[in-house]
N, C-alpha and C positions, 0 to 999 in steps of 0.2 A: 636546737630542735625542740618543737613544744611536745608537750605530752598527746597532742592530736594528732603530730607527726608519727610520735611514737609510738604511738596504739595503731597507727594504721599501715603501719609496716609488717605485714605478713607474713611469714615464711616461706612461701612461697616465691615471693618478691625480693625474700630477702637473698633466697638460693640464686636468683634469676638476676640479682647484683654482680655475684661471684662468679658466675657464669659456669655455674658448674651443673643446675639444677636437670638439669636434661639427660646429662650423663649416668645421675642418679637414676631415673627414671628407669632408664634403660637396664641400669643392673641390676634392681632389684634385692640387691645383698641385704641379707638379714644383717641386724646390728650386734648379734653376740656372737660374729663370726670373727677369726683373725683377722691383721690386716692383712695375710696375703690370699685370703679367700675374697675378696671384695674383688668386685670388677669395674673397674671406674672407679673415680673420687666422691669419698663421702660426702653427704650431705644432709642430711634430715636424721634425727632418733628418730619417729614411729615411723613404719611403710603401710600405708601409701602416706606421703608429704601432710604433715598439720599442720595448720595457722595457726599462730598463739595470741594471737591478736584481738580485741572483743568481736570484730566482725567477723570473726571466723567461722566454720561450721562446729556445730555439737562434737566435740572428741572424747566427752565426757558424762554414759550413760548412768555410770555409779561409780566407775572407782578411776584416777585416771589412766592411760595405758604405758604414761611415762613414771609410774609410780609402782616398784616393783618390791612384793612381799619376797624377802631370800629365807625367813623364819616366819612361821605363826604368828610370834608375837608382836611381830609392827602390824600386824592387820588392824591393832585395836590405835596405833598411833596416825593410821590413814582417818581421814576425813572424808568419808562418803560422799560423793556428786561434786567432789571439791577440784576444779581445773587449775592446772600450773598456768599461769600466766603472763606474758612479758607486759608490762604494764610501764617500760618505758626503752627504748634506745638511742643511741649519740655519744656513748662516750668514747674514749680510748683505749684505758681500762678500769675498770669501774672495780670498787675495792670498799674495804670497811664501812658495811651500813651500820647504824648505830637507828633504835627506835627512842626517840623522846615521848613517852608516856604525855608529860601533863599539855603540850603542842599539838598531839596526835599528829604528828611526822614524822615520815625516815629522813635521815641525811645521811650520804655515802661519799664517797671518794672517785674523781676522775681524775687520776696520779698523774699522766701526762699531760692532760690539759689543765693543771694547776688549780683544780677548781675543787669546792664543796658542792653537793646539789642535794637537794630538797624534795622530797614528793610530800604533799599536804593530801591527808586520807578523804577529806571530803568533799572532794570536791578531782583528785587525781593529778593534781597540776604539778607540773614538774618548774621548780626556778633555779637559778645559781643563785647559791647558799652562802657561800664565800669564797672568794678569788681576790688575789692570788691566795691559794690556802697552803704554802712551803712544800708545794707537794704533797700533801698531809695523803696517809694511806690508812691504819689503822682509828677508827674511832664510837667512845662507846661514853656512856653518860653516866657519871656517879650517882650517890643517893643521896645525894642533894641535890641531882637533875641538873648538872653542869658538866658542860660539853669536852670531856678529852680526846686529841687529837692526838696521833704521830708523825713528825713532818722529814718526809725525807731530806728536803734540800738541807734544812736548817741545822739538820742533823740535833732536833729534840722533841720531849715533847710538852705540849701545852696545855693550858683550860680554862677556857670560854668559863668567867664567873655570869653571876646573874648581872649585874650589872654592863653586864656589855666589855669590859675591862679583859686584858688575856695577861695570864701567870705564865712562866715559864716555869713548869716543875722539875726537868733535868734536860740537860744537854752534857755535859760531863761526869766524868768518873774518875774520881783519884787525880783530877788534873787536865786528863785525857778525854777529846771531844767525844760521842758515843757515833757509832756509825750512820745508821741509820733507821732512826727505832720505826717499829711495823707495826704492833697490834698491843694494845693495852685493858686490861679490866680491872676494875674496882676491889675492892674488900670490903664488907662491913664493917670491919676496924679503921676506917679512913685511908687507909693505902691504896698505891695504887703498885700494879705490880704488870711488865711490860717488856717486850722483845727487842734485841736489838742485834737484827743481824746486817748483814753490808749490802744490800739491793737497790737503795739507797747511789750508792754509787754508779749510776749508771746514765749516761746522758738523757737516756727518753722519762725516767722516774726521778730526776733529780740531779744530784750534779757529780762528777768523778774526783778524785783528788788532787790536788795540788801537782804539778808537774814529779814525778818521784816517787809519788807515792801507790800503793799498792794498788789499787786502780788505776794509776793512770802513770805506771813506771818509765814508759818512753819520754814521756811530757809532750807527745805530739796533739794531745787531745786541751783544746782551753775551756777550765771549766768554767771559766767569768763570764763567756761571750753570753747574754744576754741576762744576766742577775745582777741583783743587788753589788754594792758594794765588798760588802762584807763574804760574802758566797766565792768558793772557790779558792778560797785559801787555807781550806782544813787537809791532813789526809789522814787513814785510817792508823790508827792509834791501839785497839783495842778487839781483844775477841770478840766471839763473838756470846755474850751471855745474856742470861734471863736475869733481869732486876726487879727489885720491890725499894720502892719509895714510900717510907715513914713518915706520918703525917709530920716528925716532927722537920722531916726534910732529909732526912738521913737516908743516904743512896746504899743497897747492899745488895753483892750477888749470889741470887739463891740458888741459880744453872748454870754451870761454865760450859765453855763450849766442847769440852772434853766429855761431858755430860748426852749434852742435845749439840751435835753442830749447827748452826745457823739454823736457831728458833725462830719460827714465825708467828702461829696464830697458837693464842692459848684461851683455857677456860677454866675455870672452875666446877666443881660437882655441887649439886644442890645443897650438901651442905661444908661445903667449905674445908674439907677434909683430905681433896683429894686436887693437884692441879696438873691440869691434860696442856700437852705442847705438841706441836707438830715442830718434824726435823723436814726444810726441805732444802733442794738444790744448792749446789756450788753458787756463790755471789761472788763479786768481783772481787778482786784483791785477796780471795781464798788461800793459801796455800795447802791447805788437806785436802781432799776428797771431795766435804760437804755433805751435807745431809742424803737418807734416801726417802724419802719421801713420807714417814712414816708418822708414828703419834705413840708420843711417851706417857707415862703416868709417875707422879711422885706422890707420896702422901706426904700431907701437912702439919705437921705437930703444932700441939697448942703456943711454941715460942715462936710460929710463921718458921723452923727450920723445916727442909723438906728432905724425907729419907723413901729411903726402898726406891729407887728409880727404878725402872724397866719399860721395855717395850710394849706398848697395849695394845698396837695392832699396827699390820705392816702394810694394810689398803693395797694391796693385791687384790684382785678380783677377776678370778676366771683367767689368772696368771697375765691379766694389766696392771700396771700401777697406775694405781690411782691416788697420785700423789696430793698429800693436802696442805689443806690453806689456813683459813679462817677455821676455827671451831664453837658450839654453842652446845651445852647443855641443858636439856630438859629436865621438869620435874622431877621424873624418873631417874633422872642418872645418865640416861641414854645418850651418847655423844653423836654429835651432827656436825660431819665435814665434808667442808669443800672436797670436790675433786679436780686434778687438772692432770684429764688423763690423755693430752694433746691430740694425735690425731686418731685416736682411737675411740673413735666417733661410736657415742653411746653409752659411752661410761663416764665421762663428764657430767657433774653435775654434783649430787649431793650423797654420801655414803652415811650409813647410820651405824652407830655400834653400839651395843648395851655393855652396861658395867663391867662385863665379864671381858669385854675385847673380841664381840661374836657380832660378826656383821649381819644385821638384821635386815637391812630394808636397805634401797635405793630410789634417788630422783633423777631422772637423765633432763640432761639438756643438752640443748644443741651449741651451747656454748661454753667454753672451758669457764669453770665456775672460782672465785677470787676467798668468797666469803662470803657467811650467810649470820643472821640474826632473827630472833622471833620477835614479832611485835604485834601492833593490831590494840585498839582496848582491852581486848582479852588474854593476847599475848600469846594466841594460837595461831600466827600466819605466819608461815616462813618466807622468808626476802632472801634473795639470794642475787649475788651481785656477781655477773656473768661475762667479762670482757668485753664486751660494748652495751651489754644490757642488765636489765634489772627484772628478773621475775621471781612472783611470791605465787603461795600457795596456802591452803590451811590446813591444819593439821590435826588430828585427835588430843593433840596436849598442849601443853603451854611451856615458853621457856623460863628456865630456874632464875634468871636474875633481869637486873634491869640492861637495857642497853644493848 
């Protein structure tokens, strides 16, 4: 689909896809209501119905209406007259945007449709980036402005040098294939430091395990039927931990999953002192629990060992979980995560929390939200990458790091 297509997909049209948008209409349910106060199937965050679209009408006098102060203090990180925007759709599920500063592009992630995709700032054009990309979900750019990926299928992860050329910087550990790494960021000590929980193993994101193995214990499922060679003959081997890879190649794990269960998105604090992870759901081949949805904090000590773990905030909101994803830090300190708060329409989107673990702000969208990153020349728009779509916003700050 072009970005022509994309931008002129409106919400309204898009409800009137799903055939639900009339229903809504009729209900009128406010959106911070339960779900069993709703009357009919949700559909829209604001009422009455808004297009997100550029041809849409004005929804945005000064401040936006899906852009909600919980504390005083986000009012200074809101950006005045500034509209949330879908500024593209088509994907499957759209996942790890990453911003290349010296390109001025995003490129994110379409996990089921095996692809990378591109949006170029000046011009708004949406391309495939790369395909097949191994399912790639997670991706963010080092400071040398080289493109790291995380590839489900392939179960590792990679990076796009300048030259065009791809490294493979880990697929195993001690031996053992890694499951299926998610989300990766940089350090300005050259490290790269990254999730690897089992999501990965899942026919629609990538591929299951070997007949036997913990995904795929019946062996009724074939995970070869339409991959490579090599594909579908791994099975999972390994918890599920948080890793840092040592420029000099040295794989070590700095989270077990006794720790965080099934790590997903992580970030760093503006100054590197502090790293934030989110725990979420049961993955395939699980045997515990799995995560609740939540977001850890550890701090850093100067040897990269991480101590004082705890809980930094449990994305509850108004007694929904608002389970996350993707994570990014601002200037501030301020943490910025996904939300994926399924059918409880209206709290999907984007939740914010300051240093302290005190939810300050929220962004709603109409679509369950994957991951988000700050970019822009100035590094003041929020991108947020929405299970079939892609919308940003700008912001009062800028994000802490690259990528």
């Amino acid at each position: 689909m072009s970005s022509e297509e994309g931008g002129a997909l409106s919400r309204r049209a898009f409800t009137s896809i799903l055939g639900v948008g009339a229903a809504a209409a009729a209900s009128g349910a406010a959106f911070g209501q339960a779900p069993s106060q709703r009357q009919g199937p949700p559909t829209v965050v604001s009422n009455p119905p808004r297009d997100f679209s550029p041809r849409g009408a004005p929804t945005t006098y000064f401040s936006d209406p899906d852009i909600l102060s919980v504390d005083p203090s986000f009012d200074n990180l809101v950006q005045p007259n500034a509209a949330i925007q879908r500024i593209w759709t088509g994907a499957l599920w759209a996942e790890g945007p990453a911003w290349n500063a010296q390109g001025r592009y995003l490129v994110w992630s379409d996990i089921p449709n095996n692809r990378q995709l591109r949006w170029i700032e000046d011009d708004g054009r949406v391309s495939v980036f790369r395909t097949p990309s191994g399912n790639s979900n997670g991706n963010t750019f080092d400071y040398q402005g080289r493109q790291i990926s995380c590839e489900h299928l392939n179960r590792r992860v990679v990076r796009y040098e300048l030259d065009g050329s791809a490294t493979v910087l880990a697929d195993s550990y001690q031996g053992k294939r890694l499951n299926s790494p998610n989300d990766a960021v940089p350090h300005p000590d050259g490290s790269v430091w990254f999730t690897d929980p089992p999501y990965g193993g899942q026919l629609y994101e990538g591929a299951p395990d070997e007949a036997g193995g913990p995904s795929n214990p019946s062996g009724r499922i074939n995970p070869r039927l339409g991959q490579p060679p090599e594909v579908g003959r791994w099975r999972r081997e390994l918890p599920t931990n948080v890793y840092r890879l040592d420029p000099s190649g040295r794989l070590d794990v700095v989270i077990t999953e006794e720790q965080v269960p099934d790590p997903n998105g992580l970030c760093f604090s503006p100054d590197y002192r502090r790293l934030y992870v989110a725990s979420t759901g049961k993955g395939p081949g699980d045997r515990g629990p799995g995560g609740k949805g939540d977001i850890h904090v550890f701090e850093v000590g100067p040897d990269n060992r991480l101590s004082n773990g705890r809980r930094f905030a449990d994305c509850v909101v108004d007694g929904v979980n608002c389970n996350s994803d993707g994570l990014r830090c601002d200037v501030e300190g301020n943490v910025w995560a996904s939300s994926n708060a399924g059918r409880n329409l209206g709290y999907s989107g984007v939740t914010v929390w300051n240093p302290d673990g005190k939810l300050i702000g929220r962004i709603r969208l109409p679509e369950v939200c994957g991951n988000v990153c700050f970019g822009g020349p100035k590094r003041n728009r929020l991108f947020m990458a929405a299970s079939q779509s892609l919308y940003a916003v700008y912001v009062g700050t800028q994000g802490a790091a690259p990528g």
